[in-house]
KOLKERO-250722 format. One record per residue: residue number from 0; residue in one letter; x, y, z of N, C-alpha, C in turn. Coordinates in Angstrom, 2 decimals, m for minus. Layout:
KOLKERO-250722
  num  residuo      npx      npy      npz     capx     capy     capz      cpx      cpy      cpz
  NUM        a        X        Y        Z        X        Y        Z        X        Y        Z
...
end
This chain:
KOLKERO-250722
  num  residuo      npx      npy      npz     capx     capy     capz      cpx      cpy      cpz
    0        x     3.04   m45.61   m70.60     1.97   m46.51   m70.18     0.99   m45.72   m69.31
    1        x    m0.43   m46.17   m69.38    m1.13   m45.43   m68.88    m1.30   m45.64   m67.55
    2        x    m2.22   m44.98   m66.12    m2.46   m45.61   m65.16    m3.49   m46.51   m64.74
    3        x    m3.82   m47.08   m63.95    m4.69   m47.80   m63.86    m5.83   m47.92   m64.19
    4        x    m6.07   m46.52   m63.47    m7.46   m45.76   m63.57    m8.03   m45.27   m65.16
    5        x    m6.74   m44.90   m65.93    m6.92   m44.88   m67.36    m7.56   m46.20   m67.85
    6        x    m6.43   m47.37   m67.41    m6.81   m48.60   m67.80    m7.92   m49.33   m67.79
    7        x    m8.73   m48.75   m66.61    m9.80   m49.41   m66.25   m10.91   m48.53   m67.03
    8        x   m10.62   m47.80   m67.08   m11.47   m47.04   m68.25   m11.47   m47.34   m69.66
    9        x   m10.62   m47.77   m70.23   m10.38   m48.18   m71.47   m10.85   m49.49   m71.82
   10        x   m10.53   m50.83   m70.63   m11.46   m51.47   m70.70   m12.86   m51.50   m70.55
   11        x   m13.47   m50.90   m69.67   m15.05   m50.46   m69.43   m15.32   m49.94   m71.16
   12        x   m14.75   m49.22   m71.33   m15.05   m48.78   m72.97   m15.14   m49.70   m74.04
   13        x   m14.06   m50.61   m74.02   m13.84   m51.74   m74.89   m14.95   m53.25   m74.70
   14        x   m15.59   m52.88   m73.21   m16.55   m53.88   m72.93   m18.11   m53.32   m73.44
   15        x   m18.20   m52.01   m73.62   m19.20   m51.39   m74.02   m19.51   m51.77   m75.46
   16        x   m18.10   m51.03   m76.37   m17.93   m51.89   m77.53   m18.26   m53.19   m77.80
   17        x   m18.07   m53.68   m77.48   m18.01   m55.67   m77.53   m19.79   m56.20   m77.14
   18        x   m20.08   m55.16   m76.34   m21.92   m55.68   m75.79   m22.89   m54.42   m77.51
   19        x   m22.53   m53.11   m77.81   m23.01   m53.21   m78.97   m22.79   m53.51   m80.06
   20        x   m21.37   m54.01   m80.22   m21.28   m55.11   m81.69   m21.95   m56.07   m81.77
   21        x   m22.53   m56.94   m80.59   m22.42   m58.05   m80.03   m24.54   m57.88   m80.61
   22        x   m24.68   m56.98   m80.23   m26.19   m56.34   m80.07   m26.39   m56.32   m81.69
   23        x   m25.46   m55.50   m82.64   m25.44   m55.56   m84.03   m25.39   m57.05   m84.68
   24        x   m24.54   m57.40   m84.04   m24.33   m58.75   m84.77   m25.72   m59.28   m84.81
   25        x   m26.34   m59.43   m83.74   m27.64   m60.05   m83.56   m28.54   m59.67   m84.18
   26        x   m28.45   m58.75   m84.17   m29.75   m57.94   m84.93   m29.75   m58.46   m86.27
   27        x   m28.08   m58.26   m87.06   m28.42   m58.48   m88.59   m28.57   m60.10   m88.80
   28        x   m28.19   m60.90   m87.84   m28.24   m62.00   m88.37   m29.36   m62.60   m87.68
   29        x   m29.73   m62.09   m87.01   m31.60   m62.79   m86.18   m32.67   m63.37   m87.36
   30        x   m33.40   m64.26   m87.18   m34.46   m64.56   m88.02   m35.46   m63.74   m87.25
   31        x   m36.55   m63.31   m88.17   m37.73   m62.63   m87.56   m38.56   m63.77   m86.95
   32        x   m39.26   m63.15   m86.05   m40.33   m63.60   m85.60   m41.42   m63.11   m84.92
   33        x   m42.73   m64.38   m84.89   m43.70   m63.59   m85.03   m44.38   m63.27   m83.76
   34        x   m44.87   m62.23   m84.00   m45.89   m61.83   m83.19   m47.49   m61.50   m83.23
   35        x   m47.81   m62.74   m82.09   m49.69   m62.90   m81.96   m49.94   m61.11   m82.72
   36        x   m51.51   m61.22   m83.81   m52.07   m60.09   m83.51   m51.19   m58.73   m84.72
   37        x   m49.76   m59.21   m84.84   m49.55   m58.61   m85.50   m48.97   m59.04   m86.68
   38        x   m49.76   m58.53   m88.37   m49.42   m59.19   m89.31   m48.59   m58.33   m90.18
   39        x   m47.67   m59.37   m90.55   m46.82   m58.43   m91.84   m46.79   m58.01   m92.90
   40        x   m46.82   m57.12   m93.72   m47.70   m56.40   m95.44   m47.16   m57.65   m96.26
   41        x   m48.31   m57.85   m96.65   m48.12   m59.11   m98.21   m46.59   m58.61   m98.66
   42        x   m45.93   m59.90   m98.74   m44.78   m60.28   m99.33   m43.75   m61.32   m98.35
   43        x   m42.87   m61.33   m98.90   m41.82   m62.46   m97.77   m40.77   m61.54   m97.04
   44        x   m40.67   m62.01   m96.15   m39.76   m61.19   m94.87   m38.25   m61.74   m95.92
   45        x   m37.73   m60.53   m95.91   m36.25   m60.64   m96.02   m35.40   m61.41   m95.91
   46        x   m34.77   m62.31   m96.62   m33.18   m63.61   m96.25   m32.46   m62.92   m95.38
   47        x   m32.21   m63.71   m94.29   m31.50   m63.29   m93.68   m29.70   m63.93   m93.59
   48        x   m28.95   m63.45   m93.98   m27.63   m64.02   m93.95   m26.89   m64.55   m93.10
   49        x   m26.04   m65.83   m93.86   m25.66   m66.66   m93.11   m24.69   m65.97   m92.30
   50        x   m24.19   m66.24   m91.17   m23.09   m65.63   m90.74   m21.68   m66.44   m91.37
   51        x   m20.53   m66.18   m91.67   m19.50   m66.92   m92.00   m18.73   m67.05   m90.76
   52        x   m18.83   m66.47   m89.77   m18.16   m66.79   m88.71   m19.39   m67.01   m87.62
   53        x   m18.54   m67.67   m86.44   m19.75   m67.77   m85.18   m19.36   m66.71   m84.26
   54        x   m20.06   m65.80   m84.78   m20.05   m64.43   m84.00   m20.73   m64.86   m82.20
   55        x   m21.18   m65.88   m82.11   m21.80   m66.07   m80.91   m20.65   m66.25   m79.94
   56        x   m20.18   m67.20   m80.31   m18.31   m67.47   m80.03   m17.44   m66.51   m79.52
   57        x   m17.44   m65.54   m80.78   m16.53   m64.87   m80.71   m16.53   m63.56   m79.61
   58        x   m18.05   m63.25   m80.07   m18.13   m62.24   m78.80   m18.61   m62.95   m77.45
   59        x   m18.94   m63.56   m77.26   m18.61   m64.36   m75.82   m17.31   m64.40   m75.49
   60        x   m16.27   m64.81   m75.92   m14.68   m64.75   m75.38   m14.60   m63.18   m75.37
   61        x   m14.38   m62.79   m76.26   m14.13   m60.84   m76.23   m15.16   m60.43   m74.86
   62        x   m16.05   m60.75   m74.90   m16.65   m60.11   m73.02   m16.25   m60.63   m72.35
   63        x   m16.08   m62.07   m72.05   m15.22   m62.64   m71.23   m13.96   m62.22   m70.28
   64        x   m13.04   m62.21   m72.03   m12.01   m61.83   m71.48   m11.88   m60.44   m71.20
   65        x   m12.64   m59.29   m71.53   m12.47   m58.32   m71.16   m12.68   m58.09   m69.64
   66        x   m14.21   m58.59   m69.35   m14.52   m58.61   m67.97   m13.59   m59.31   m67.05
   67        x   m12.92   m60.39   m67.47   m11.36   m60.91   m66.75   m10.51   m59.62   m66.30
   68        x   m10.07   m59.09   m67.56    m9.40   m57.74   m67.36    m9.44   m56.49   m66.57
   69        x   m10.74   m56.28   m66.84   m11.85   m55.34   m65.51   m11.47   m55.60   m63.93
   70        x   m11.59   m57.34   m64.18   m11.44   m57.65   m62.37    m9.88   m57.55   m61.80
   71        x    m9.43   m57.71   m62.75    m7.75   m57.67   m62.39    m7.75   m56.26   m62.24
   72        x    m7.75   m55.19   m63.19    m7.73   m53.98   m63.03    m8.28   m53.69   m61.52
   73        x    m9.64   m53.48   m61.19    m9.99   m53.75   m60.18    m9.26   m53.33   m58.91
   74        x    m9.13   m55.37   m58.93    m8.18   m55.64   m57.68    m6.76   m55.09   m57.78
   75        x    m6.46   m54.51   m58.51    m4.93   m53.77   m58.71    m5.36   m51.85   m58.14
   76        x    m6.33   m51.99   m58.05    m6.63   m50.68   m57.61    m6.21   m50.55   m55.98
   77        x    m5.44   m49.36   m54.84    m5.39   m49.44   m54.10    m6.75   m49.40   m52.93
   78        x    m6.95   m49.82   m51.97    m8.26   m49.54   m51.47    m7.77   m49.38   m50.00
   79        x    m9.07   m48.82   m49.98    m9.42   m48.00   m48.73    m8.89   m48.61   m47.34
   80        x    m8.45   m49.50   m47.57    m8.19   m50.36   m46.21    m6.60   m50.17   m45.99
   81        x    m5.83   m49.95   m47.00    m4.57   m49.54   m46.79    m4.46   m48.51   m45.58
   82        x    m3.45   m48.64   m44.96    m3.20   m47.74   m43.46    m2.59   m46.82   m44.10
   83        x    m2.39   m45.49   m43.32    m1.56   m44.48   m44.24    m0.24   m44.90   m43.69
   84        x     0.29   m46.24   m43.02     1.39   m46.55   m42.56     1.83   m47.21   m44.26
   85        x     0.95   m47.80   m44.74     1.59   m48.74   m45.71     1.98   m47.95   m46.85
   86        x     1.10   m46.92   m47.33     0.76   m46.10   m48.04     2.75   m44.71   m48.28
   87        x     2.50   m44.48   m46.81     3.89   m44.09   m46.74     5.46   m44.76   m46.62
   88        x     5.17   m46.05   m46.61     6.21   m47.42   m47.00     6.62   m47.48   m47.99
   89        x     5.46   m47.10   m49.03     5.50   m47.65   m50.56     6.33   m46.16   m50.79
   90        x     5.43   m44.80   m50.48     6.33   m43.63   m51.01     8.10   m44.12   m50.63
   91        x     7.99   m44.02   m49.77     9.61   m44.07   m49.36    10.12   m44.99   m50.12
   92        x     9.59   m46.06   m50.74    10.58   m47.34   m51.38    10.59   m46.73   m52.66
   93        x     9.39   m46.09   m53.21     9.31   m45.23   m54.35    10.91   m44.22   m54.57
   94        x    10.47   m43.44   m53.53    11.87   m42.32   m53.11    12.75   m42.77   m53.08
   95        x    13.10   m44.18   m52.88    14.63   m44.52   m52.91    14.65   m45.39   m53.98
   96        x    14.09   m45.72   m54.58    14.35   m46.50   m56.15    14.47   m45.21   m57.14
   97        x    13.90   m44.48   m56.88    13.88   m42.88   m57.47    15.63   m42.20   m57.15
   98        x    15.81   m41.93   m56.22    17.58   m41.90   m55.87    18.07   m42.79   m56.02
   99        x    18.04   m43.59   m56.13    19.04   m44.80   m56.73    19.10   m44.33   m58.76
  100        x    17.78   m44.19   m58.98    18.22   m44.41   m60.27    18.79   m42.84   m60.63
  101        x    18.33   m41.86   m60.13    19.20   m40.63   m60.26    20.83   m40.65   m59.79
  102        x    21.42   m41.27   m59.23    22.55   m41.16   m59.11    23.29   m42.49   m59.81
  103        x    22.67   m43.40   m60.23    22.89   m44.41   m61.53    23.23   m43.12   m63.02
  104        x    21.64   m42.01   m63.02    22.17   m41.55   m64.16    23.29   m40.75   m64.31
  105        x    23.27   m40.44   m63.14    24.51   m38.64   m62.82    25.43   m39.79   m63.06
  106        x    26.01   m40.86   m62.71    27.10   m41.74   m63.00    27.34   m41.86   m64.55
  107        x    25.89   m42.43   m65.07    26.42   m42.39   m66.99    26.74   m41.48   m67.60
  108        x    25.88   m40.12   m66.98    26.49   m39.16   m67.95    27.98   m38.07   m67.36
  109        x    28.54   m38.89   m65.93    29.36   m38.44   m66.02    30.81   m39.40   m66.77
  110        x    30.25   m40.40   m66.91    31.27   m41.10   m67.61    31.26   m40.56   m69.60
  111        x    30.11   m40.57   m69.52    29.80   m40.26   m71.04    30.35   m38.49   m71.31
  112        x    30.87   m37.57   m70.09    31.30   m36.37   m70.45    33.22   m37.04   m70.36
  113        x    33.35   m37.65   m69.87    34.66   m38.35   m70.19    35.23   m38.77   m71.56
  114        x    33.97   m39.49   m71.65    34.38   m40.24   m73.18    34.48   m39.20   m73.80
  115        x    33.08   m37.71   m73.97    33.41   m37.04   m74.74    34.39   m36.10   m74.82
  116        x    35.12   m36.06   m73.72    36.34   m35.46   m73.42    37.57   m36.03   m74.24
  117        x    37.63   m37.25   m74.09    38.74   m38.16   m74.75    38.50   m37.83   m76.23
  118        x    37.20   m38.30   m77.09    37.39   m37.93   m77.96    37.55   m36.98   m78.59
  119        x    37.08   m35.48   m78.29    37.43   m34.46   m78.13    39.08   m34.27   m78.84
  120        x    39.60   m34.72   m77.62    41.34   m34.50   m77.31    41.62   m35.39   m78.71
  121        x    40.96   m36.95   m79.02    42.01   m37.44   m79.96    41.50   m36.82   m81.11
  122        x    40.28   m35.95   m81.50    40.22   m35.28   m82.72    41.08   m34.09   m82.79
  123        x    41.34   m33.73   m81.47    41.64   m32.38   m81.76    43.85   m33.13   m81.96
  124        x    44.01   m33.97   m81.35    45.56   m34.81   m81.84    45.38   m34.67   m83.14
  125        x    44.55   m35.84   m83.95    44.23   m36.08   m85.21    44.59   m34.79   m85.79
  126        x    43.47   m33.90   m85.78    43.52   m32.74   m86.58    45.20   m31.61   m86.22
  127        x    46.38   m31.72   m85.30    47.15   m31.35   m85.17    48.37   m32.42   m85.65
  128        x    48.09   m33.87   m85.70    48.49   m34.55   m86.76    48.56   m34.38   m88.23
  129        x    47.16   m33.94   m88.97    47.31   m32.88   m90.30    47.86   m32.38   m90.58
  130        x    47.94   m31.65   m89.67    48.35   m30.27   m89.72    49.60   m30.61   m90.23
  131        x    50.73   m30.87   m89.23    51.95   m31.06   m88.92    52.17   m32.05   m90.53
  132        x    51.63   m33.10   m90.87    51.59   m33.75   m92.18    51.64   m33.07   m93.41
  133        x    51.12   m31.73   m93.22    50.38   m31.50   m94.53    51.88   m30.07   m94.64
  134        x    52.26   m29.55   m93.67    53.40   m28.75   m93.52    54.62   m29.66   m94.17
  135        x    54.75   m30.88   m93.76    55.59   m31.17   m93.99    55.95   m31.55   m95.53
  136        x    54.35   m32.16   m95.88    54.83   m32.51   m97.12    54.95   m31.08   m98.51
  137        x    54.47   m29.98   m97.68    54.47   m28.75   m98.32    55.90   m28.07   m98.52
  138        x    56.65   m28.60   m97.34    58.21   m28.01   m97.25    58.62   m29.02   m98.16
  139        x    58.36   m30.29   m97.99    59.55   m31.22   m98.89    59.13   m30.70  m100.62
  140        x    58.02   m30.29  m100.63    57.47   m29.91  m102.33    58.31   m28.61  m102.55
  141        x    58.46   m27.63  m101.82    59.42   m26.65  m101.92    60.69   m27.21  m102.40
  142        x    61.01   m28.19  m102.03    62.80   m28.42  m101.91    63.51   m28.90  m102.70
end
């Protein structure tokens, strides 16, 4: 997952996106219009197509909610007003959720060099089980 600061960048990007689609959309589906003074070369201005969706809609919620996203991002940012008392609170709770989970892992994988110990031992039984099987039924074929 990325950090914040990534995050907030990615949305700013995705809101950029959304204001020139938003700009395209308009453009292709705008009716012309006129302007005093200036006339257009003999013929008919271009059909302009229906939209099948309400792009007006749609990119209104997509900025919306992006700019929602922005402000949360935002306010999730640390700021300047933090004391370097609080700042070094958080490291330390950091540091010890950090040792906690390092000696959580040194615990699994010392159980997991166990297991592989055990199994180890019952392959290496198994395979001296063969053994001893395969002798035997070799002597009784002799006999």
């Amino acid at each position: 997952m990325a950090d914040r600061l990534t995050q907030l960048q990615d949305a700013v990007n995705q809101q950029a996106e959304n204001f020139c689609n938003s700009a395209g959309v308009l453009q292709q589906f705008a009716t012309s219009s006129q302007f005093p003074g200036f006339e257009r070369p003999a013929g008919k201005a271009p059909p302009v197509p229906e939209p099948n969706e309400d792009y007006a809609a749609l990119f209104s919620k997509l900025i919306a909610r992006t700019a929602k996203d922005i402000d949360v991002l935002i306010d999730s940012l640390p700021s300047e007003e933090s004391s370097q008392e609080l700042q070094l609170a958080s490291l330390q709770r950091l540091e010890a959720e950090n040792q906690e989970s390092a000696s959580t892992l040194e615990d699994v994988v010392k159980r997991g060099e166990e297991l592989l110990q055990n199994i180890q031992q019952a392959l290496q039984d198994i395979a001296q089980a063969q053994l001893k099987s395969q002798e035997l039924e070799s002597s009784m074929a002799d006999t």
